[in-house]
PDB file of N, CA, C and O in Angstrom:
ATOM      1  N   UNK A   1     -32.739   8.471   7.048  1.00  0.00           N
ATOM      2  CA  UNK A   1     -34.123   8.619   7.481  1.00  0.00           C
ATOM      3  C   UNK A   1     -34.608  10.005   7.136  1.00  0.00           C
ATOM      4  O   UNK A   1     -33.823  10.954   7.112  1.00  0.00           O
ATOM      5  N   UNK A   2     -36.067  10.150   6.833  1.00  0.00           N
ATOM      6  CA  UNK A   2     -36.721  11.320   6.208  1.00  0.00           C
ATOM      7  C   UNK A   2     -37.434  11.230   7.282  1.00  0.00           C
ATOM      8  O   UNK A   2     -37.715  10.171   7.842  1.00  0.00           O
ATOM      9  N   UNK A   3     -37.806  12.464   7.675  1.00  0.00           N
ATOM     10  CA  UNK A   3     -39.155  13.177   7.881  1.00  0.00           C
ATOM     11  C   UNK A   3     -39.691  13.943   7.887  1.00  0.00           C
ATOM     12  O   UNK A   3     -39.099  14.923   8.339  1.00  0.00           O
ATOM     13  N   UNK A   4     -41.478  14.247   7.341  1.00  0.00           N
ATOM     14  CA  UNK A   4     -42.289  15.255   7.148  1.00  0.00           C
ATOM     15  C   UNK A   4     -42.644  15.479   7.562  1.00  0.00           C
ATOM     16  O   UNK A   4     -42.944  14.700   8.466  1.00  0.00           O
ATOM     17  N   UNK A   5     -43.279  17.063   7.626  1.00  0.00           N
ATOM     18  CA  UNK A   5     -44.448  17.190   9.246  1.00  0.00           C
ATOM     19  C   UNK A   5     -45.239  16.625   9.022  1.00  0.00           C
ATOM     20  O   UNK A   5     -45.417  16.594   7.804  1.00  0.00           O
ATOM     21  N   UNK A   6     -46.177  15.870   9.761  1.00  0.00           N
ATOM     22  CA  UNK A   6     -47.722  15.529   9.851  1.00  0.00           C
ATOM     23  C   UNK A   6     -47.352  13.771   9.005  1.00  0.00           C
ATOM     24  O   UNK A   6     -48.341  13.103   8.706  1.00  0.00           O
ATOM     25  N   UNK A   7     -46.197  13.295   8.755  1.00  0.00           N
ATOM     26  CA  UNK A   7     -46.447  11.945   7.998  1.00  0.00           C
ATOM     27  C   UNK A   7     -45.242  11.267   8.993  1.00  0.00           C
ATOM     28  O   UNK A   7     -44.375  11.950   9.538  1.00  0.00           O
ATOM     29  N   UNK A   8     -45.327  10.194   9.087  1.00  0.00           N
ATOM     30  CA  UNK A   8     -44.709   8.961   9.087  1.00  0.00           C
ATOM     31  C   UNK A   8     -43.176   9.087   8.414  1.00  0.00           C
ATOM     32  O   UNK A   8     -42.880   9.462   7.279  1.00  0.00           O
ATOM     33  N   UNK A   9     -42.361   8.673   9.439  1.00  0.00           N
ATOM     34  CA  UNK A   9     -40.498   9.224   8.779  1.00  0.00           C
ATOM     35  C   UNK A   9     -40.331   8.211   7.705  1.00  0.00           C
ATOM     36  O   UNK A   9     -41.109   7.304   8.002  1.00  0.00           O
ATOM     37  N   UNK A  10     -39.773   7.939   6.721  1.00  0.00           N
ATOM     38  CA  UNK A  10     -39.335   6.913   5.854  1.00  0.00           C
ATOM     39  C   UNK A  10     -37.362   7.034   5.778  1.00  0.00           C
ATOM     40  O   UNK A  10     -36.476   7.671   6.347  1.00  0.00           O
ATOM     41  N   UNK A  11     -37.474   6.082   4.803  1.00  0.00           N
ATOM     42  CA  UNK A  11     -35.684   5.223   4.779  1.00  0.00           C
ATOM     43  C   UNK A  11     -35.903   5.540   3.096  1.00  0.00           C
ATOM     44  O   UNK A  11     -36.843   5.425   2.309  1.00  0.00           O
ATOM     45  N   UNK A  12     -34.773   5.910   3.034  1.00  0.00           N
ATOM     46  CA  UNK A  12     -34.287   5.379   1.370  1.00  0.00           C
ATOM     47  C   UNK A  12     -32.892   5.348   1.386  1.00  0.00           C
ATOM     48  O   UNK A  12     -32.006   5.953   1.990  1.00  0.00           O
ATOM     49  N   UNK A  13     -32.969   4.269   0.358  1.00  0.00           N
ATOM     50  CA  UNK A  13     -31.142   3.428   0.073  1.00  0.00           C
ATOM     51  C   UNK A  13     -30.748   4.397  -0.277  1.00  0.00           C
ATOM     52  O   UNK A  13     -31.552   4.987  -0.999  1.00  0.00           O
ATOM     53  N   UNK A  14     -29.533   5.069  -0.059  1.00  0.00           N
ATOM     54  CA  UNK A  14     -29.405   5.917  -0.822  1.00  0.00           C
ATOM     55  C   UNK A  14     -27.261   5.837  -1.146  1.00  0.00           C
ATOM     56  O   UNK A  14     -26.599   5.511  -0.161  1.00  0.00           O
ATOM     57  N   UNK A  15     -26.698   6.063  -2.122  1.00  0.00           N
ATOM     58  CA  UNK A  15     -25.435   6.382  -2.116  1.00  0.00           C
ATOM     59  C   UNK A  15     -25.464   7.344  -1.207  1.00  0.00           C
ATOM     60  O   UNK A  15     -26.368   8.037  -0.740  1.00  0.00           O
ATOM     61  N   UNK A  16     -23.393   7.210  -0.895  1.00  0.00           N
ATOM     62  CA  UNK A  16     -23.276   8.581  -0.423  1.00  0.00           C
ATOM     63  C   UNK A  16     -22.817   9.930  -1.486  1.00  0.00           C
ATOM     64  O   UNK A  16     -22.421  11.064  -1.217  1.00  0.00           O
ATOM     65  N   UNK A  17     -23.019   9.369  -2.536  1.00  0.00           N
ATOM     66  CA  UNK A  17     -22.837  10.156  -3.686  1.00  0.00           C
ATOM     67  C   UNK A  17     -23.571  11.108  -4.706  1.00  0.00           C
ATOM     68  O   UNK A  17     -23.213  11.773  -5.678  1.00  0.00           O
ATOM     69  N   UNK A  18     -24.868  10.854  -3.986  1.00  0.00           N
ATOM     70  CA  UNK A  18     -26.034  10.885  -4.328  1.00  0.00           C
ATOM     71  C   UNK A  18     -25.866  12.308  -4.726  1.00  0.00           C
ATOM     72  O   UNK A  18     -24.989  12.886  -4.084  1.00  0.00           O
ATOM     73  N   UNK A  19     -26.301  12.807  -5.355  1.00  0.00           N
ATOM     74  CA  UNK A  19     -26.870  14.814  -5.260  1.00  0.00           C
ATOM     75  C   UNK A  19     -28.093  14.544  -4.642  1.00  0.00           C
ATOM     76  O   UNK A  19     -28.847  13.577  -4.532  1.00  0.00           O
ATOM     77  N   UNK A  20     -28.031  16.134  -4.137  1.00  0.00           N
ATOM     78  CA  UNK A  20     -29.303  16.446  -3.165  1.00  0.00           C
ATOM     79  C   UNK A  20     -30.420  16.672  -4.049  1.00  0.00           C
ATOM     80  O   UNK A  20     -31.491  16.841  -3.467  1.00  0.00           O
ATOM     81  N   UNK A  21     -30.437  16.714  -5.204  1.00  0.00           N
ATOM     82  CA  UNK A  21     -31.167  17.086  -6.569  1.00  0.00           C
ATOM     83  C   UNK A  21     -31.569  15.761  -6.826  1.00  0.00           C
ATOM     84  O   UNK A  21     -32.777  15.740  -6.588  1.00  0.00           O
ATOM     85  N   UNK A  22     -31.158  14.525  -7.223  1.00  0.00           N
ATOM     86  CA  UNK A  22     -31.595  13.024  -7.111  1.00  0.00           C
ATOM     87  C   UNK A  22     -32.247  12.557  -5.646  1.00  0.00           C
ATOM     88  O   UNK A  22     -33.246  11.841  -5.576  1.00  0.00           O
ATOM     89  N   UNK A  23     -31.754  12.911  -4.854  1.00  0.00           N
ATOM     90  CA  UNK A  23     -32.510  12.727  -3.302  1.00  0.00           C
ATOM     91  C   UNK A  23     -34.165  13.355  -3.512  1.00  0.00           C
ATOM     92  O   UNK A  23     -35.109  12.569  -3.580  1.00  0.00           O
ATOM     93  N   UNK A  24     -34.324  14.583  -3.584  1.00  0.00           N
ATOM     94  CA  UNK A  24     -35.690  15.009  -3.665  1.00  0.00           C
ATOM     95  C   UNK A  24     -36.337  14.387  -4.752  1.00  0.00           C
ATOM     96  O   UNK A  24     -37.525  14.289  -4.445  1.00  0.00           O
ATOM     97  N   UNK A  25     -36.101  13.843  -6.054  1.00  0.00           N
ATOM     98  CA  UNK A  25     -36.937  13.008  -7.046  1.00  0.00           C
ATOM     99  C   UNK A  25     -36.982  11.883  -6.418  1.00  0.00           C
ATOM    100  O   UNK A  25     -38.180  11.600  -6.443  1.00  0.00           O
ATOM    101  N   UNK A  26     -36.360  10.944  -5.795  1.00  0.00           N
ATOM    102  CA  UNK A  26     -36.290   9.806  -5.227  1.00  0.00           C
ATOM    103  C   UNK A  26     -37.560  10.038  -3.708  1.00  0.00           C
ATOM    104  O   UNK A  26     -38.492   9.350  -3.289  1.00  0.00           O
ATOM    105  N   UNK A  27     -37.116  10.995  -3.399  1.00  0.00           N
ATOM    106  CA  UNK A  27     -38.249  11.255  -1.610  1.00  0.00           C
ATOM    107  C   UNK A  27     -39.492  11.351  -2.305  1.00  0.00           C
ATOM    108  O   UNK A  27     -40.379  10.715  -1.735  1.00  0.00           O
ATOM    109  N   UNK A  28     -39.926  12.055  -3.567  1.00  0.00           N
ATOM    110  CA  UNK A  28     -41.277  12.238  -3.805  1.00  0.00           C
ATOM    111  C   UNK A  28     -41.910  11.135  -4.029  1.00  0.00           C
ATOM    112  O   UNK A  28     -43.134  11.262  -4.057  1.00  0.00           O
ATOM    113  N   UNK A  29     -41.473  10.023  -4.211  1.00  0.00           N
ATOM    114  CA  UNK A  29     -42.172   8.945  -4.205  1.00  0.00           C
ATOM    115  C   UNK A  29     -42.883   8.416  -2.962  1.00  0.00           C
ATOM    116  O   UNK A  29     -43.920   7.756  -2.904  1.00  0.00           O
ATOM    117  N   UNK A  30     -41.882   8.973  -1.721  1.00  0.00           N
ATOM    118  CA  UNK A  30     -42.508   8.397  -0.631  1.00  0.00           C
ATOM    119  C   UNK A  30     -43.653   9.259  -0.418  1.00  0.00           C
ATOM    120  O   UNK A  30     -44.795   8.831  -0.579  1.00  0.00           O
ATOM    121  N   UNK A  31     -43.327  10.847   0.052  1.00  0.00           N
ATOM    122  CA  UNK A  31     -44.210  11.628   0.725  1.00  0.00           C
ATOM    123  C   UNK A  31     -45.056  12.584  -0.697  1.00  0.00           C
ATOM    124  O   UNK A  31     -45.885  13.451  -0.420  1.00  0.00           O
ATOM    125  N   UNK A  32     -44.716  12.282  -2.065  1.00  0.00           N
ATOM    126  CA  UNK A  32     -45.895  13.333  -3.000  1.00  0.00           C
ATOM    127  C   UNK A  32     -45.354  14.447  -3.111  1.00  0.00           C
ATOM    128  O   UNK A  32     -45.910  15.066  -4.018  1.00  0.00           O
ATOM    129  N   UNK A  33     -44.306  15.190  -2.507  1.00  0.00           N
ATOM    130  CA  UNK A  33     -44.547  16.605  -2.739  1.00  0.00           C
ATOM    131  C   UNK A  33     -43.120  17.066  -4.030  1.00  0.00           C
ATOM    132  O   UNK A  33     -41.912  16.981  -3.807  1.00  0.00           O
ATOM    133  N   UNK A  34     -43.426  17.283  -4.625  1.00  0.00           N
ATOM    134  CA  UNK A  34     -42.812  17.619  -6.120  1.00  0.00           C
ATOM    135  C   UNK A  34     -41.495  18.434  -5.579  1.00  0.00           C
ATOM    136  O   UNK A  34     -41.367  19.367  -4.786  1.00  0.00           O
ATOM    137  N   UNK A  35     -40.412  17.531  -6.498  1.00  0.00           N
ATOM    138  CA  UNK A  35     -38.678  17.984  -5.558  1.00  0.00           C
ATOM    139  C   UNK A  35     -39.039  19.909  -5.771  1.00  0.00           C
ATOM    140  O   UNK A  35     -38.678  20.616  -4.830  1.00  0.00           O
ATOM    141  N   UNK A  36     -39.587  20.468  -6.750  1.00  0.00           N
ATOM    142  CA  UNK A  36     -38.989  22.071  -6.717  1.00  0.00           C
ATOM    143  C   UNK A  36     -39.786  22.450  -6.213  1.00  0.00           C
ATOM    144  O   UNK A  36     -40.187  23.507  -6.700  1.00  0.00           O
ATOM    145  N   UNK A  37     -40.629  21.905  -4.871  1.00  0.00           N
ATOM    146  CA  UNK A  37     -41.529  21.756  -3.824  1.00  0.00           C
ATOM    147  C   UNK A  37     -40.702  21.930  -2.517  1.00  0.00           C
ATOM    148  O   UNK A  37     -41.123  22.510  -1.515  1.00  0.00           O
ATOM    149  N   UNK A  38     -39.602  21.418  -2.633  1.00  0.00           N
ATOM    150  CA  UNK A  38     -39.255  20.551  -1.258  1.00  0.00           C
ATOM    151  C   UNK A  38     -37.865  21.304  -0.681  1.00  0.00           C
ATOM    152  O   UNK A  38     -37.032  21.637  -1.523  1.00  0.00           O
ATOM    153  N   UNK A  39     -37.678  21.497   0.321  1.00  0.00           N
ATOM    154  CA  UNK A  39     -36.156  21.858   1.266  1.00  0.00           C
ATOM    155  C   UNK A  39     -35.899  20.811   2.194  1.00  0.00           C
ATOM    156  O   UNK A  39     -36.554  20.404   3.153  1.00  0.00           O
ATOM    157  N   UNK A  40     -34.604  20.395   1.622  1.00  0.00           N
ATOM    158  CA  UNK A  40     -33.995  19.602   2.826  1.00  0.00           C
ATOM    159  C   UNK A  40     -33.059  19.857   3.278  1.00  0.00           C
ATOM    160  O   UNK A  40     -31.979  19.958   2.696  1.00  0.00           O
ATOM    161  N   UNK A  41     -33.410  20.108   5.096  1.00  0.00           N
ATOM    162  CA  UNK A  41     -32.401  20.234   6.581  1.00  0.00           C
ATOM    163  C   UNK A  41     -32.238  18.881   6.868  1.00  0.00           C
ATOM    164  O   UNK A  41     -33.077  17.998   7.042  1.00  0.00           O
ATOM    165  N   UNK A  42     -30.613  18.855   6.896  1.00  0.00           N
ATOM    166  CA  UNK A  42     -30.436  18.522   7.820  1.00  0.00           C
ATOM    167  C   UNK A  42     -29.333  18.897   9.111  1.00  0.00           C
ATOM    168  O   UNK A  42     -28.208  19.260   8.767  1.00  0.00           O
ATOM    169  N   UNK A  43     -29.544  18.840  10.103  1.00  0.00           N
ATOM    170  CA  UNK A  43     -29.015  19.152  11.169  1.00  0.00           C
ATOM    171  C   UNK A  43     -28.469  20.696  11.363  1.00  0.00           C
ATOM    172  O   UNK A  43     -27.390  21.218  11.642  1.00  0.00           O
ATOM    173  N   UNK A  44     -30.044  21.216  11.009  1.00  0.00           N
ATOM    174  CA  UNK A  44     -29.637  22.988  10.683  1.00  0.00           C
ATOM    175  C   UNK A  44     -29.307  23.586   9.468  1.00  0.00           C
ATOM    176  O   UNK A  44     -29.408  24.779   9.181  1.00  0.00           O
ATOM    177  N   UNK A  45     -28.974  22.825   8.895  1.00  0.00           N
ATOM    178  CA  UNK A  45     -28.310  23.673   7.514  1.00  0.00           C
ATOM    179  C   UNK A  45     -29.199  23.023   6.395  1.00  0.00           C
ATOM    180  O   UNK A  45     -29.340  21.800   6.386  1.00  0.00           O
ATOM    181  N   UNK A  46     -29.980  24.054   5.170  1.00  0.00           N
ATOM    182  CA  UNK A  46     -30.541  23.508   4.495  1.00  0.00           C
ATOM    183  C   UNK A  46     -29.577  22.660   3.090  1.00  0.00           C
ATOM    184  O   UNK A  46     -28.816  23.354   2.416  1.00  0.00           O
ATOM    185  N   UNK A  47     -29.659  21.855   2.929  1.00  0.00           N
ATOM    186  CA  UNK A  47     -29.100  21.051   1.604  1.00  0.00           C
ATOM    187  C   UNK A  47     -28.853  21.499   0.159  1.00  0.00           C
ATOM    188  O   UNK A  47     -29.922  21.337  -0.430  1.00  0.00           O
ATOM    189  N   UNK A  48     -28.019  21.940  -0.599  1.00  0.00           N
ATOM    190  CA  UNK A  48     -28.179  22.716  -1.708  1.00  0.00           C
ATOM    191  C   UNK A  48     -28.148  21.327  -2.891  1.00  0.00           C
ATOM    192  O   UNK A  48     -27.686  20.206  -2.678  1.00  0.00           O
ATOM    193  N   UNK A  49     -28.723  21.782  -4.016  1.00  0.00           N
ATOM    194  CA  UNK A  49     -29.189  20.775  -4.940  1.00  0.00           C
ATOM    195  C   UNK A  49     -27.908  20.093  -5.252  1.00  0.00           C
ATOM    196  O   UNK A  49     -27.846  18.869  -5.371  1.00  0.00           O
ATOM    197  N   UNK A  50     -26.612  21.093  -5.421  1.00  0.00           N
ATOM    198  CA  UNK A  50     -25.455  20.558  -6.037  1.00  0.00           C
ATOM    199  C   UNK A  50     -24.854  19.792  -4.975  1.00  0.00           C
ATOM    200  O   UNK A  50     -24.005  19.138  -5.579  1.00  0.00           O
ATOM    201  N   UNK A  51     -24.771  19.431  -3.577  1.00  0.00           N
ATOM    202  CA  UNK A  51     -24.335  19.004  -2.564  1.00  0.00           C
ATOM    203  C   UNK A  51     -24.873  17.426  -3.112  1.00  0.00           C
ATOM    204  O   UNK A  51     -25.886  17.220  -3.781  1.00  0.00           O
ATOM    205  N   UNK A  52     -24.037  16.553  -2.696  1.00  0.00           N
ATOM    206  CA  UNK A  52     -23.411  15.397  -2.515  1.00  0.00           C
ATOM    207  C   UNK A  52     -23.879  14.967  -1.185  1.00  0.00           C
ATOM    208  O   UNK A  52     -23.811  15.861  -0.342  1.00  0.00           O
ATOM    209  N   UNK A  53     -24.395  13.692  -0.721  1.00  0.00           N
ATOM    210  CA  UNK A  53     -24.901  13.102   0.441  1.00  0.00           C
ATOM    211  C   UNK A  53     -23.200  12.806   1.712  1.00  0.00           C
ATOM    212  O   UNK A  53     -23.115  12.602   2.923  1.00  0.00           O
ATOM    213  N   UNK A  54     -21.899  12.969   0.324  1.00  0.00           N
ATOM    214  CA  UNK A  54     -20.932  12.878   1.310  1.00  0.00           C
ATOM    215  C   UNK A  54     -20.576  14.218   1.983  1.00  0.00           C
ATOM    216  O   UNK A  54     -19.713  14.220   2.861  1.00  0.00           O
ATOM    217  N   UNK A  55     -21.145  15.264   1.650  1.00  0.00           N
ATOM    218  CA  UNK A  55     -20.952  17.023   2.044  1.00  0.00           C
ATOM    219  C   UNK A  55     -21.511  17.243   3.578  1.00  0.00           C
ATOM    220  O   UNK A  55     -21.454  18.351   4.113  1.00  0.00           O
ATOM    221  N   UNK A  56     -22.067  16.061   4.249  1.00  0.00           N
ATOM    222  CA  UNK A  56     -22.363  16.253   5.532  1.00  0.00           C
ATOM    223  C   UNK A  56     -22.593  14.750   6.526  1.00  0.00           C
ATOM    224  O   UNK A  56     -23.030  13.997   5.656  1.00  0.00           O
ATOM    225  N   UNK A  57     -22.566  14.275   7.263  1.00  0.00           N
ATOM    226  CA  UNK A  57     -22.475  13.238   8.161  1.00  0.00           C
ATOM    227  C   UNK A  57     -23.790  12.437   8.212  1.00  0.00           C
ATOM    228  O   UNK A  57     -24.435  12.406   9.260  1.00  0.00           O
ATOM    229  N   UNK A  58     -24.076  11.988   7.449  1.00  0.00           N
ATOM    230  CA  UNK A  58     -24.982  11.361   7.489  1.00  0.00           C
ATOM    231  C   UNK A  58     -25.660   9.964   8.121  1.00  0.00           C
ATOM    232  O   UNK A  58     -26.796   9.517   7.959  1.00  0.00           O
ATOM    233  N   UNK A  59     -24.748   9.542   8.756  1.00  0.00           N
ATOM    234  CA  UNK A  59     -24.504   8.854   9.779  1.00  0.00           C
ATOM    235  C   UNK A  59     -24.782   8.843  11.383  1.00  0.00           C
ATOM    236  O   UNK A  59     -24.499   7.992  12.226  1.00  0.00           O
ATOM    237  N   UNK A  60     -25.568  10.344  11.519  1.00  0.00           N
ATOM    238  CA  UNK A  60     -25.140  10.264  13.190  1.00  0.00           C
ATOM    239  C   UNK A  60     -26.688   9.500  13.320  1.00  0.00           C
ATOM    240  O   UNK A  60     -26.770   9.350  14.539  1.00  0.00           O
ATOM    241  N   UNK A  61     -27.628   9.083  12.881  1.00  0.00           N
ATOM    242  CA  UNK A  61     -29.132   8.391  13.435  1.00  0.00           C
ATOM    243  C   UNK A  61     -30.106  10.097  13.251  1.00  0.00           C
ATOM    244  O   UNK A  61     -31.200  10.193  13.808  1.00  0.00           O
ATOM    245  N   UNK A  62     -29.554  11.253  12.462  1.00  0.00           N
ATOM    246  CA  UNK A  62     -30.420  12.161  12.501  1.00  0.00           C
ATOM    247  C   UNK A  62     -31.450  12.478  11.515  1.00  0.00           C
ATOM    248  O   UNK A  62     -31.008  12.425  10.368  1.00  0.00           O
ATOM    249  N   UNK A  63     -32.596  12.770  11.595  1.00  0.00           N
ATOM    250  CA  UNK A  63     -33.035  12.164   9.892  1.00  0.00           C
ATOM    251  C   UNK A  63     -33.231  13.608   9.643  1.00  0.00           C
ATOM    252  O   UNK A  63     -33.239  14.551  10.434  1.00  0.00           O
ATOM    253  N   UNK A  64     -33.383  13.565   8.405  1.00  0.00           N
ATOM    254  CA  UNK A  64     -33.152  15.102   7.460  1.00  0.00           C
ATOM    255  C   UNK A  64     -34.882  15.266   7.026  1.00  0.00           C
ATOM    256  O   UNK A  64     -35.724  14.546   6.490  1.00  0.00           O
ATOM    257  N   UNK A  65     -34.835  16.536   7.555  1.00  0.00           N
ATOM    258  CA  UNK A  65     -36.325  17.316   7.428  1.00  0.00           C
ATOM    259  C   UNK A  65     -36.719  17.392   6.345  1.00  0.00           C
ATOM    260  O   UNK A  65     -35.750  17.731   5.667  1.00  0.00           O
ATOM    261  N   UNK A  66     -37.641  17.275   5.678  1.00  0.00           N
ATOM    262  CA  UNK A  66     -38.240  17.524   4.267  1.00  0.00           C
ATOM    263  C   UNK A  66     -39.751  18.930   4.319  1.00  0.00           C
ATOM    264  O   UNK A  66     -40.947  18.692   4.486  1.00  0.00           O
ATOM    265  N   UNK A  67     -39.211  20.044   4.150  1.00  0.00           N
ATOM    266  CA  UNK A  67     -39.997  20.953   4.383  1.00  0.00           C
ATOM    267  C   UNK A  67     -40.772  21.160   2.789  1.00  0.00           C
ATOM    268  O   UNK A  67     -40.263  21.101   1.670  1.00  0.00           O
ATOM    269  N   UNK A  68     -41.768  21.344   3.079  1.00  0.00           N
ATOM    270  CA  UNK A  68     -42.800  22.024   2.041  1.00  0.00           C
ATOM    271  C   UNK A  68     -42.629  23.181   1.300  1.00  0.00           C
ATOM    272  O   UNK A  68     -43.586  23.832   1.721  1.00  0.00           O
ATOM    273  N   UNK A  69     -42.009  23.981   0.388  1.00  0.00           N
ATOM    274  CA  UNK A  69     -41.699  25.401  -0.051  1.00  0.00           C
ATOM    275  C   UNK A  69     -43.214  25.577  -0.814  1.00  0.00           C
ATOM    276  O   UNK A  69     -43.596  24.565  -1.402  1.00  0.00           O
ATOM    277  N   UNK A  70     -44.198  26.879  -0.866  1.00  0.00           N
ATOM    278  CA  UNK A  70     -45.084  27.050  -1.384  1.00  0.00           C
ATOM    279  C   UNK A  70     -44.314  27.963  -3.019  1.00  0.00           C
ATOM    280  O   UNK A  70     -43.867  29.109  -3.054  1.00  0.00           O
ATOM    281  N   UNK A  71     -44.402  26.927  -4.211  1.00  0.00           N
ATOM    282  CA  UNK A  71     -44.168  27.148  -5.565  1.00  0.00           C
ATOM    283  C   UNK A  71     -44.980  28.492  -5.729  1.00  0.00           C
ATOM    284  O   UNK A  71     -45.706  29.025  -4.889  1.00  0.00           O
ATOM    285  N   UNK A  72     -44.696  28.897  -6.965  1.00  0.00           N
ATOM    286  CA  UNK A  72     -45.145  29.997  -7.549  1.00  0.00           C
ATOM    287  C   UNK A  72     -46.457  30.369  -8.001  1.00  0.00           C
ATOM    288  O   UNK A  72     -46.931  31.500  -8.112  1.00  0.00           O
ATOM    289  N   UNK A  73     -46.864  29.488  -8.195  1.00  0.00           N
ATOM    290  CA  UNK A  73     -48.655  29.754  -8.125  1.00  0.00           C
ATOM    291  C   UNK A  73     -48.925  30.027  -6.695  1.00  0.00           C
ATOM    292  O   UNK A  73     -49.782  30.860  -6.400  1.00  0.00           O
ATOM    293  N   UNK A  74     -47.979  29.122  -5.394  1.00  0.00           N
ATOM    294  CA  UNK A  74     -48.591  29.613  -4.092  1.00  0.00           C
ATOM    295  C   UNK A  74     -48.166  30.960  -4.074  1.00  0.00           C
ATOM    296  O   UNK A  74     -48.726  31.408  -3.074  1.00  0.00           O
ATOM    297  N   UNK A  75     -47.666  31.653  -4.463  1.00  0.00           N
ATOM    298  CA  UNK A  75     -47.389  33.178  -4.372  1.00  0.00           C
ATOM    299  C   UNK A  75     -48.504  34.078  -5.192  1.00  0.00           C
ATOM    300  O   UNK A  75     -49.024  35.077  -4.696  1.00  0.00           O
ATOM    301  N   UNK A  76     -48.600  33.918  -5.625  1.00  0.00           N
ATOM    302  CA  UNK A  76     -49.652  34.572  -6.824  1.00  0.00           C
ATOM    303  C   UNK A  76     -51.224  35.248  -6.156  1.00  0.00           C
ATOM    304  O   UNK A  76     -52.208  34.596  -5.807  1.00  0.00           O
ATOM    305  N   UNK A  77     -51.101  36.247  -6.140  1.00  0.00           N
ATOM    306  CA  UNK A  77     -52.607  36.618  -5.551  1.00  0.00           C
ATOM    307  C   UNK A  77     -52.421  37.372  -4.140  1.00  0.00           C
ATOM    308  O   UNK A  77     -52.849  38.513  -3.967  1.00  0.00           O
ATOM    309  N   UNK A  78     -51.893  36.797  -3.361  1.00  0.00           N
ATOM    310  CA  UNK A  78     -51.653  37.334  -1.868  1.00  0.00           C
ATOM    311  C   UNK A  78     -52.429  38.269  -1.443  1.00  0.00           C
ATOM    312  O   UNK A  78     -53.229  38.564  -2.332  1.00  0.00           O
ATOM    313  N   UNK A  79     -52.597  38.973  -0.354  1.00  0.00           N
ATOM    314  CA  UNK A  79     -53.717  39.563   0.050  1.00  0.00           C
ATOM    315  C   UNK A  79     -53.967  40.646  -0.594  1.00  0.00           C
ATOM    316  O   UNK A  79     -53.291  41.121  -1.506  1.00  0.00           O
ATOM    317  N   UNK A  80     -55.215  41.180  -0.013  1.00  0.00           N
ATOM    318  CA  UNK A  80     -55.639  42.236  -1.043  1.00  0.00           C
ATOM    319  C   UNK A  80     -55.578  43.787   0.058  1.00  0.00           C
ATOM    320  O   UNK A  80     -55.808  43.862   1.265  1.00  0.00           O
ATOM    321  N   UNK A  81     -55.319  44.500  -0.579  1.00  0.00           N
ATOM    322  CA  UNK A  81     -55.466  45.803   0.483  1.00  0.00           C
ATOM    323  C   UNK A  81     -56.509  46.275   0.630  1.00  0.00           C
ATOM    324  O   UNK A  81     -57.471  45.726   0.094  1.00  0.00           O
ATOM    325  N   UNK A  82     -56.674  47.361   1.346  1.00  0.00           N
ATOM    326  CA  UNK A  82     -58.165  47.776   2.457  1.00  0.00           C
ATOM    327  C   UNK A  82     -58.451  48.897   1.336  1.00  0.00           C
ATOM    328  O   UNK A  82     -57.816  49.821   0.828  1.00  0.00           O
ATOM    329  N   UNK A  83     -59.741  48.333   1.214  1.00  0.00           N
ATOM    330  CA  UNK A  83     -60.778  49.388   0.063  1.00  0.00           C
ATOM    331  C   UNK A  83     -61.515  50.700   0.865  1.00  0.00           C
ATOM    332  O   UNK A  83     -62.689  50.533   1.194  1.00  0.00           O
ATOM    333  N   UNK A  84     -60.823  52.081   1.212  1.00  0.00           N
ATOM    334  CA  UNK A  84     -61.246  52.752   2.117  1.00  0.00           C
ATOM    335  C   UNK A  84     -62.284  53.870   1.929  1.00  0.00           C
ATOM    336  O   UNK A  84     -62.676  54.519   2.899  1.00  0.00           O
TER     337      UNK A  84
END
C-alpha cells in the first residue's frame, strides 16, 4: 500500500524483488509525480533506489509514504535579498 499526502492510498502488485527504482516508475502511474520527483519511507527509513522490496518487511499492513522532492528547477531562483 502507497500513500500520498492530500490523495487517496493505492495497491500495486508488486514482486518482492522489485528495485525501489522500478517501484517509483510503476507508482507514477497512480499518483503523477515523476520517480526523480519522489522519496519513499517506509517505516522511518527512506528507500534507496538500489534496495530490493525484500531489504525491508513489507508485510506488516504499513503502507510506504511517497513524498514529493522539489527537482531542480524547484531550486532555481530562491529568494531574493533586501535591497537597502
Amino acid at each position: 500500500r502507497f500513500k500520498v499526502s492530500g490523495m487517496e492510498a493505492f495497491e500495486l502488485d508488486l514482486d518482492r524483488t522489485t528495485a525501489v527504482r522500478d517501484v517509483k516508475k510503476l507508482a507514477k502511474e497512480m499518483c503523477s509525480i515523476e520517480p526523480e520527483h519522489m522519496r519513499l519511507i517506509y517505516n522511518g527509513r527512506v528507500l534507496k533506489e538500489s534496495d530490493t522490496l525484500e531489504c525491508f518487511q513489507a508485510d506488516s499492513g504499513m503502507a510506504v509514504q511517497v513524498m514529493f522532492t522539489a527537482g531542480h528547477s524547484g531550486l532555481l531562483g530562491g529568494s531574493k535579498g533586501q535591497v537597502q
